[in-house]
Backbone as XML, in Angstrom:
<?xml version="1.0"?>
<chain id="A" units="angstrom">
  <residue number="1" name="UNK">
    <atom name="N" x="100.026" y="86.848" z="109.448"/>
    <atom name="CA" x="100.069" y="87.566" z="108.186"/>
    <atom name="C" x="98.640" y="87.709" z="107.677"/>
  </residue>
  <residue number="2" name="UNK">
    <atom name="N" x="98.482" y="88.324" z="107.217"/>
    <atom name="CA" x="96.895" y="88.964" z="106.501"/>
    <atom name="C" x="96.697" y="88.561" z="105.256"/>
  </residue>
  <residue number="3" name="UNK">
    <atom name="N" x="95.936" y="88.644" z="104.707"/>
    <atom name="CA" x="95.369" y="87.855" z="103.296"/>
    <atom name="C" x="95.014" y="89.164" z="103.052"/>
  </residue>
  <residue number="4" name="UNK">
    <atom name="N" x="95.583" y="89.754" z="101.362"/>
    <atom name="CA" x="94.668" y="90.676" z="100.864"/>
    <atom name="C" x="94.207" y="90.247" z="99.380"/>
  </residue>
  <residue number="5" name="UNK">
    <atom name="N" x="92.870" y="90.373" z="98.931"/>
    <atom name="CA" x="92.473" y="90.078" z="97.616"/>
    <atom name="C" x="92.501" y="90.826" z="97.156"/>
  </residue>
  <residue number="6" name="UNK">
    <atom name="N" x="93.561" y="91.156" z="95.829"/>
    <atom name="CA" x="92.552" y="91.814" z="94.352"/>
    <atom name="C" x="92.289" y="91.706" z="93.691"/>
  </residue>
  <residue number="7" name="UNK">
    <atom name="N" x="91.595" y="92.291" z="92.818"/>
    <atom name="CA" x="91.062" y="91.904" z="91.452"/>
    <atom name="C" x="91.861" y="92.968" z="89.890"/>
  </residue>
  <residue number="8" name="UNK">
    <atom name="N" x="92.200" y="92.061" z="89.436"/>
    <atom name="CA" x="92.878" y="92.906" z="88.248"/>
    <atom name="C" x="92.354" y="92.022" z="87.022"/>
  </residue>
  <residue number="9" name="UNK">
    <atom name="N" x="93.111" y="93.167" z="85.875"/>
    <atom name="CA" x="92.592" y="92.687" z="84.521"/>
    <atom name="C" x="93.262" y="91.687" z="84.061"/>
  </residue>
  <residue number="10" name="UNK">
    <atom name="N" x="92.925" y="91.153" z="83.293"/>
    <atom name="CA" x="93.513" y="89.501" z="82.164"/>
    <atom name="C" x="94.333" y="90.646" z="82.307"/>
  </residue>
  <residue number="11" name="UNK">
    <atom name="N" x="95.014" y="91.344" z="81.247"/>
    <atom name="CA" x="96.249" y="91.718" z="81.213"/>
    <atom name="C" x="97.619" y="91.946" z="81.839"/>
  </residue>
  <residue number="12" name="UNK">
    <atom name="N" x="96.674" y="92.500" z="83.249"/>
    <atom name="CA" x="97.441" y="92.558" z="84.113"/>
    <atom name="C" x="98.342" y="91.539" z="84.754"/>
  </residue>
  <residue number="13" name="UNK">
    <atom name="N" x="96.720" y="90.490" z="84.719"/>
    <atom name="CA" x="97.072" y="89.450" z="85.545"/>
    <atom name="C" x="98.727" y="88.592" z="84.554"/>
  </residue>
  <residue number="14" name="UNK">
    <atom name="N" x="98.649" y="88.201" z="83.201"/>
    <atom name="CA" x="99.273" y="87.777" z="82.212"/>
    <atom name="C" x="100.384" y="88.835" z="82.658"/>
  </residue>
  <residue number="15" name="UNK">
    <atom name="N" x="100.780" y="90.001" z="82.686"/>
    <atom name="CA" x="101.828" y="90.480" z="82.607"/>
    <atom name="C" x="102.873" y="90.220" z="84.170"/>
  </residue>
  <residue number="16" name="UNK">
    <atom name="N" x="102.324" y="89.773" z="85.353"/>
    <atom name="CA" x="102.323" y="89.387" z="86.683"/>
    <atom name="C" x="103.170" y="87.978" z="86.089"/>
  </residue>
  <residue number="17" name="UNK">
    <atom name="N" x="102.247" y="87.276" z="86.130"/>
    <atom name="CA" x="102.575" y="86.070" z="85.636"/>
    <atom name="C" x="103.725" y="85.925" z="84.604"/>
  </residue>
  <residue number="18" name="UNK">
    <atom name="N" x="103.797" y="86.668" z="83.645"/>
    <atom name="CA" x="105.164" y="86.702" z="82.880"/>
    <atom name="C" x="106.270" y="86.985" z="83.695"/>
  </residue>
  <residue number="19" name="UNK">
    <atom name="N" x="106.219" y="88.148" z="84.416"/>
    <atom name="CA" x="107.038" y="88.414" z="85.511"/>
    <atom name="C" x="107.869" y="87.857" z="86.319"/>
  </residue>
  <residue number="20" name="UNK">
    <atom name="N" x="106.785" y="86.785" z="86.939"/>
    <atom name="CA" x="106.979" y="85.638" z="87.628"/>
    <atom name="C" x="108.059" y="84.549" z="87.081"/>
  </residue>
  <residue number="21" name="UNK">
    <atom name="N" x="107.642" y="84.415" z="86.099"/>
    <atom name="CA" x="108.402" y="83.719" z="85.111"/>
    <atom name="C" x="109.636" y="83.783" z="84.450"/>
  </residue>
  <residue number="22" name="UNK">
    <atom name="N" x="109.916" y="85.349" z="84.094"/>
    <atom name="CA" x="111.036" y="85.642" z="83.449"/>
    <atom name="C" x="112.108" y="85.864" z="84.396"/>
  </residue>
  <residue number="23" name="UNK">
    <atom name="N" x="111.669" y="86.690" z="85.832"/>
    <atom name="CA" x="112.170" y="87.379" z="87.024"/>
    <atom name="C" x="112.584" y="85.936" z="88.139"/>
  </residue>
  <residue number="24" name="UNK">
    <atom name="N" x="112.109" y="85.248" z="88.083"/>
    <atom name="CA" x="112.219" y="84.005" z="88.779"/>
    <atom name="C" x="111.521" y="83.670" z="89.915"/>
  </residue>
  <residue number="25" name="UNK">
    <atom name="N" x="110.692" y="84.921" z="89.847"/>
    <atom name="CA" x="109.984" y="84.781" z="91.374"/>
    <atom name="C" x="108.820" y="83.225" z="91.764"/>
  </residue>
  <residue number="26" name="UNK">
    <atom name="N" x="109.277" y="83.061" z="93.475"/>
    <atom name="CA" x="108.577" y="81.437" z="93.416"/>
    <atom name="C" x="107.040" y="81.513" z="93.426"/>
  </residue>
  <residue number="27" name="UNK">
    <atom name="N" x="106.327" y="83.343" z="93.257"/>
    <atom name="CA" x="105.363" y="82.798" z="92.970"/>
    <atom name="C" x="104.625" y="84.414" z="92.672"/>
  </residue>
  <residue number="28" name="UNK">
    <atom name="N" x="103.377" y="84.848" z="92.612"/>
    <atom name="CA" x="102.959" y="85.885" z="91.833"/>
    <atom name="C" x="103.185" y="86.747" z="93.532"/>
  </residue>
  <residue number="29" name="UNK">
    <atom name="N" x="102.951" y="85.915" z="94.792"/>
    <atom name="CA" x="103.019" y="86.787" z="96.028"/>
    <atom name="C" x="104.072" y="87.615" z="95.758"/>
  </residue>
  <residue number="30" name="UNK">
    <atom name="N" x="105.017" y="87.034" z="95.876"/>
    <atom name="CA" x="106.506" y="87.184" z="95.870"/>
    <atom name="C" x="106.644" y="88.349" z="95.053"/>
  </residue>
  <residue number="31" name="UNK">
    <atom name="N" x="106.556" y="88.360" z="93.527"/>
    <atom name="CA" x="106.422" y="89.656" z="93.057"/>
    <atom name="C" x="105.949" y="91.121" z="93.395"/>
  </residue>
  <residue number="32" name="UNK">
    <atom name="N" x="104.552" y="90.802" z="93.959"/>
    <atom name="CA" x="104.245" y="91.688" z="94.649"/>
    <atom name="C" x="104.481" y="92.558" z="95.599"/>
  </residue>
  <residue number="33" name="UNK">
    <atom name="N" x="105.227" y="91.255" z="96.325"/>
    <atom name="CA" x="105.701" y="91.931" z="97.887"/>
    <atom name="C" x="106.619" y="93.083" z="97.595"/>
  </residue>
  <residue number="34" name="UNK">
    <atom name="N" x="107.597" y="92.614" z="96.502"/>
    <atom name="CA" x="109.343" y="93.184" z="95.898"/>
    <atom name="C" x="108.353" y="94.379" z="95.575"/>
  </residue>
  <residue number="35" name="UNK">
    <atom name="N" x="107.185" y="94.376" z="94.682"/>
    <atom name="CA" x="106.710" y="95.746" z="94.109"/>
    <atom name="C" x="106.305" y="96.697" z="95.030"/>
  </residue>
  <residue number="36" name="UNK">
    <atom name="N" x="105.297" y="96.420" z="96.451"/>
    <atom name="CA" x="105.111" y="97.098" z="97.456"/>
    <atom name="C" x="106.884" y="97.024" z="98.344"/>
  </residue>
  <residue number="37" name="UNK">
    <atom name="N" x="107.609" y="96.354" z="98.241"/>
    <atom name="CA" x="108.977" y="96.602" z="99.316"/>
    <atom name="C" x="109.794" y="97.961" z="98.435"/>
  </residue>
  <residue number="38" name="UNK">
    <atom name="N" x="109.664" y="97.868" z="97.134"/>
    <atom name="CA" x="110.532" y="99.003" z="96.290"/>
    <atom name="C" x="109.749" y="100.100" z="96.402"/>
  </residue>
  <residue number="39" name="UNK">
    <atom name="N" x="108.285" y="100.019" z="96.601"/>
    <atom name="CA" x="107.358" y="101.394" z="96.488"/>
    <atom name="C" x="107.182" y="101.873" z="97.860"/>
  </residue>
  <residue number="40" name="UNK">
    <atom name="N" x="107.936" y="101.580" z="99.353"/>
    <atom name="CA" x="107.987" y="101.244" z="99.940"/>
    <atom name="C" x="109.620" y="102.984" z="100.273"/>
  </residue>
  <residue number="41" name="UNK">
    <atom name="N" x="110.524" y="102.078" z="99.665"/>
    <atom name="CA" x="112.143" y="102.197" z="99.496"/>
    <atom name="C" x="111.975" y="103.552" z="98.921"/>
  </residue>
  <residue number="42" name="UNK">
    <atom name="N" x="111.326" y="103.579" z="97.578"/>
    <atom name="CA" x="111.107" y="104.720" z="96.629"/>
    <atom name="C" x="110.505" y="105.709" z="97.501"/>
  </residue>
  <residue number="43" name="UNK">
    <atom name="N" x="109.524" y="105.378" z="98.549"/>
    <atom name="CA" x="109.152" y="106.592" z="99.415"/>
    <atom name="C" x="109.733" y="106.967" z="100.895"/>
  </residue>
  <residue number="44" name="UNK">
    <atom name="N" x="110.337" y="106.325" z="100.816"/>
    <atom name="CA" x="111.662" y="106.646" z="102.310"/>
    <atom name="C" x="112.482" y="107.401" z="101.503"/>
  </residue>
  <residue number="45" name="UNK">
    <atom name="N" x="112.828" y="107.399" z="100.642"/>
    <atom name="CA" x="114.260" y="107.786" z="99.400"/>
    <atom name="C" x="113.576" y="109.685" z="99.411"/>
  </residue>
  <residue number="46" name="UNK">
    <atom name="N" x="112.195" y="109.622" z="98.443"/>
    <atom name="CA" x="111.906" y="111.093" z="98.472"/>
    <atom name="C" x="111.743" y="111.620" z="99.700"/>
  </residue>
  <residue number="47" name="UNK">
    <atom name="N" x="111.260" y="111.239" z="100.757"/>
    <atom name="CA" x="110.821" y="112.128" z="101.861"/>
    <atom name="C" x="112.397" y="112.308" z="102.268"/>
  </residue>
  <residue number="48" name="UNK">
    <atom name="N" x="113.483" y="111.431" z="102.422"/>
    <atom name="CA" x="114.833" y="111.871" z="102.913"/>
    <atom name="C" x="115.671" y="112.552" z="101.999"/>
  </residue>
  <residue number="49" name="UNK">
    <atom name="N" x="114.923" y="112.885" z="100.584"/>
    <atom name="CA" x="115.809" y="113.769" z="99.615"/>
    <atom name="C" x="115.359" y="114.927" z="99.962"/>
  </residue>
  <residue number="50" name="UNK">
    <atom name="N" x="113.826" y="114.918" z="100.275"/>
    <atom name="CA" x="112.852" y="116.597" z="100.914"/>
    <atom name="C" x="113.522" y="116.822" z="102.267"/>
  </residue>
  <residue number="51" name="UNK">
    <atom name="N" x="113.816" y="116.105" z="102.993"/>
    <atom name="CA" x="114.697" y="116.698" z="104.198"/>
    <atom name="C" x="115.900" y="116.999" z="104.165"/>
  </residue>
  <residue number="52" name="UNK">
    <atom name="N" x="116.534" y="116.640" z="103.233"/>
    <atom name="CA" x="117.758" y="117.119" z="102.458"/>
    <atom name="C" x="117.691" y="118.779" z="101.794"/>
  </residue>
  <residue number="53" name="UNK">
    <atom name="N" x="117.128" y="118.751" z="101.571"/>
    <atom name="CA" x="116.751" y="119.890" z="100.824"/>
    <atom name="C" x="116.275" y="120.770" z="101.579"/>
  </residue>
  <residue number="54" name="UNK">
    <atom name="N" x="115.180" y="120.652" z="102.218"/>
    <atom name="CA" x="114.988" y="121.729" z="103.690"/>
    <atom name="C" x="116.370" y="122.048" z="104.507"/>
  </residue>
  <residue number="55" name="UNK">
    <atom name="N" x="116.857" y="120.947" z="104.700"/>
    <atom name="CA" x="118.276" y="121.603" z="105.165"/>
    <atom name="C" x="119.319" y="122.298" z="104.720"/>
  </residue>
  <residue number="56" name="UNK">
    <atom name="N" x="119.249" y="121.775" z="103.066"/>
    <atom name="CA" x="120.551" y="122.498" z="102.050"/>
    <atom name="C" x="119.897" y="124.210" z="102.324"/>
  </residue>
  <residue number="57" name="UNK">
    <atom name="N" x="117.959" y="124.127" z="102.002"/>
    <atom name="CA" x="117.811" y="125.467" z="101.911"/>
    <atom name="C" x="117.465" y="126.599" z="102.866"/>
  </residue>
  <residue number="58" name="UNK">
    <atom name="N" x="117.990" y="125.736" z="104.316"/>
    <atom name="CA" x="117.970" y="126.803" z="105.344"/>
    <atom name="C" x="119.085" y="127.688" z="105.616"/>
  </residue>
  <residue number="59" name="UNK">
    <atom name="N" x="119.838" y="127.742" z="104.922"/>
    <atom name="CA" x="121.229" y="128.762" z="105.448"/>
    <atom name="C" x="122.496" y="127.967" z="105.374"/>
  </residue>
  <residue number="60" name="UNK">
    <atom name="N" x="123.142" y="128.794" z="105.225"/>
    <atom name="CA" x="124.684" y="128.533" z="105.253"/>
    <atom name="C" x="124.680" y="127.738" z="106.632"/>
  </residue>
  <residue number="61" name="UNK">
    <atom name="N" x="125.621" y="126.906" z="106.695"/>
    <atom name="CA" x="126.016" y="126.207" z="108.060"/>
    <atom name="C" x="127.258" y="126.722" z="108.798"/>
  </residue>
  <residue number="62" name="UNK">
    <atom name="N" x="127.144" y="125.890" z="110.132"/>
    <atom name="CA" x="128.161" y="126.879" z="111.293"/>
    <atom name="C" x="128.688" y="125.898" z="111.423"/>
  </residue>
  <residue number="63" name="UNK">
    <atom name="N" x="129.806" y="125.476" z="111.611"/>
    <atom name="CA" x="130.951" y="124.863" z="112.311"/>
    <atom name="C" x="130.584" y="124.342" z="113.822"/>
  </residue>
  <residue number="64" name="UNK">
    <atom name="N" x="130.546" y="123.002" z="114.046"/>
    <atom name="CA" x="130.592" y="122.514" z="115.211"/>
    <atom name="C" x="131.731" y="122.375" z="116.114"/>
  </residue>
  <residue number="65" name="UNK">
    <atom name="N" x="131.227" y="123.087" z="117.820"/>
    <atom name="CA" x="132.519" y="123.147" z="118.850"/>
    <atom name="C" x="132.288" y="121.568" z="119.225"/>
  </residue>
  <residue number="66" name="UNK">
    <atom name="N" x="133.568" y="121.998" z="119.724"/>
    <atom name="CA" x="133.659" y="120.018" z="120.454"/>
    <atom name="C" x="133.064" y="120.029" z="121.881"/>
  </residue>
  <residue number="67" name="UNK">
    <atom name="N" x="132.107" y="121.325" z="122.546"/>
    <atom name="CA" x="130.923" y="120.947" z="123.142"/>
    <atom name="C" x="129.927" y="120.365" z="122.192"/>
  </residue>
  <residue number="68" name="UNK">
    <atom name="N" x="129.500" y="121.216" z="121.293"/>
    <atom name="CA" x="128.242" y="120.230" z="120.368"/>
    <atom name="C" x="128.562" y="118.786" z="119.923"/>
  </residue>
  <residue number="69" name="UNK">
    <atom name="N" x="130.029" y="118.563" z="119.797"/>
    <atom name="CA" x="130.223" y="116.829" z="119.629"/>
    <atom name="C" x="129.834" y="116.237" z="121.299"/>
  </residue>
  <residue number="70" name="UNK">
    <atom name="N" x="130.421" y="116.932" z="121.498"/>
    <atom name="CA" x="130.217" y="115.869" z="123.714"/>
    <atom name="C" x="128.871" y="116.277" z="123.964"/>
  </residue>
  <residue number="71" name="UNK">
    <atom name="N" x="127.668" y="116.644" z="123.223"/>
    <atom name="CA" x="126.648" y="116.954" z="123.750"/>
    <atom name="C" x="126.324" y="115.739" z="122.693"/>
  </residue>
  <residue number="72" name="UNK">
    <atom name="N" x="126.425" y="116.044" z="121.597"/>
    <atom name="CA" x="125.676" y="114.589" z="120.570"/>
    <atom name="C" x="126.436" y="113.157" z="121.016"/>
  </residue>
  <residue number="73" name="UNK">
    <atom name="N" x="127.201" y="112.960" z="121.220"/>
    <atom name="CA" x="127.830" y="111.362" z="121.644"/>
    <atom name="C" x="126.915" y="111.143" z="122.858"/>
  </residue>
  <residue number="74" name="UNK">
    <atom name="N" x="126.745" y="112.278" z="124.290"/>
    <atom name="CA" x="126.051" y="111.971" z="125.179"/>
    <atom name="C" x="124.540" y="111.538" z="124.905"/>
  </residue>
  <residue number="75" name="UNK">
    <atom name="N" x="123.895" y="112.102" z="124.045"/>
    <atom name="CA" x="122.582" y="111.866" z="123.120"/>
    <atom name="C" x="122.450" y="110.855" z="122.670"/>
  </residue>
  <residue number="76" name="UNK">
    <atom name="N" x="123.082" y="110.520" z="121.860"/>
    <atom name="CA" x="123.374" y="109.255" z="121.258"/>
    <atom name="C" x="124.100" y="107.841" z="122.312"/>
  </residue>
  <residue number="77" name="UNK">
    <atom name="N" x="124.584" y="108.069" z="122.989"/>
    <atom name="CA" x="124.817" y="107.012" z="123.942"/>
    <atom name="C" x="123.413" y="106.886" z="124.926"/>
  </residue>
  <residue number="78" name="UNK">
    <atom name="N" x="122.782" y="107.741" z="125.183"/>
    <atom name="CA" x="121.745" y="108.232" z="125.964"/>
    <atom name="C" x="120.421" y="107.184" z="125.337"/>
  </residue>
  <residue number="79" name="UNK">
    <atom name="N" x="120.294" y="107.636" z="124.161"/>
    <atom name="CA" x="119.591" y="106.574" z="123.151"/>
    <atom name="C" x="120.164" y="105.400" z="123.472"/>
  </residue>
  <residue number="80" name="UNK">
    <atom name="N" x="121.245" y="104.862" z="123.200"/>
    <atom name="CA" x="121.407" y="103.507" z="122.893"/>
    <atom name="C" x="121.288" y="102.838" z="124.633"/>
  </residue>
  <residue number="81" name="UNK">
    <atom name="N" x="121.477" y="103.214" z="125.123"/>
    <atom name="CA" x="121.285" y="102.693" z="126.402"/>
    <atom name="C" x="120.005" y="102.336" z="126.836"/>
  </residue>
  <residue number="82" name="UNK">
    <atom name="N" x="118.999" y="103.096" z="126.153"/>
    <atom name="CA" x="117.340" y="103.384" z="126.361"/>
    <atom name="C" x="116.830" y="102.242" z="125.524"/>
  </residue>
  <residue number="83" name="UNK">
    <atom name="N" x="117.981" y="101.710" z="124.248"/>
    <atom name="CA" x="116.829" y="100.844" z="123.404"/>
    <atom name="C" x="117.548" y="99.302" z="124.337"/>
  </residue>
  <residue number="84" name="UNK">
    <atom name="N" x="118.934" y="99.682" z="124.450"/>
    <atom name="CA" x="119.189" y="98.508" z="124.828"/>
    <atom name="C" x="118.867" y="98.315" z="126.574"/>
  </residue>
  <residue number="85" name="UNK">
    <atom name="N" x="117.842" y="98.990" z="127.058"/>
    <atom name="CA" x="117.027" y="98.625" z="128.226"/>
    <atom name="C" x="118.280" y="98.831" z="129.784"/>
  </residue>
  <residue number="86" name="UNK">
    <atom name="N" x="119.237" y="99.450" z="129.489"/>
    <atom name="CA" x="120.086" y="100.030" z="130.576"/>
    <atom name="C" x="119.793" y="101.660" z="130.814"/>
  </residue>
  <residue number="87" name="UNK">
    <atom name="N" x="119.332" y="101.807" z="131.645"/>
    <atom name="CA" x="118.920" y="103.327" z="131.775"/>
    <atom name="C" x="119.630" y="103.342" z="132.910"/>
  </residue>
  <residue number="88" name="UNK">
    <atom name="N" x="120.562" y="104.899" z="132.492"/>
    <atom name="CA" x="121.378" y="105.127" z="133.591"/>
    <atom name="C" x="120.785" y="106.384" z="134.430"/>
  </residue>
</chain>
């Protein structure tokens, strides 16, 4: 694990520390981490609402044949076989 230093203001630092305190966290790391793990969450969340949206705003959608399902299960089994190190 890596050590990072910063430097912040009395205020800051006091409002951390309250944090710590009120929130229960076992220590000011700990807070932090939750603040970079949610800012983290918060930016997986928009970029998959923007790909949402590129898709809502490309066109009406088509109906899938049950070739395009036996082509995605084969894909997808295809994958899982690859992570789980059986390559057929």
């Amino acid at each position: 694990m890596q050590t990072l230093n910063i430097a912040i203001s009395d205020t800051l630092s006091d409002y951390v520390l309250k944090q710590v305190e009120v929130k229960g966290y076992p220590s000011a790391d700990e807070y932090v981490h939750e603040l970079i793990r949610a800012a983290q969450q918060d930016e997986a969340r928009r970029k998959l609402e923007a790909e949402l949206l590129l898709g809502l705003e490309s066109g009406p959608g088509e109906p899938l044949s049950a070739s395009d399902w036996q082509t995605m299960r084969q894909e997808i089994q295809k994958r899982h076989d690859l992570r789980q190190g059986q390559t057929q």
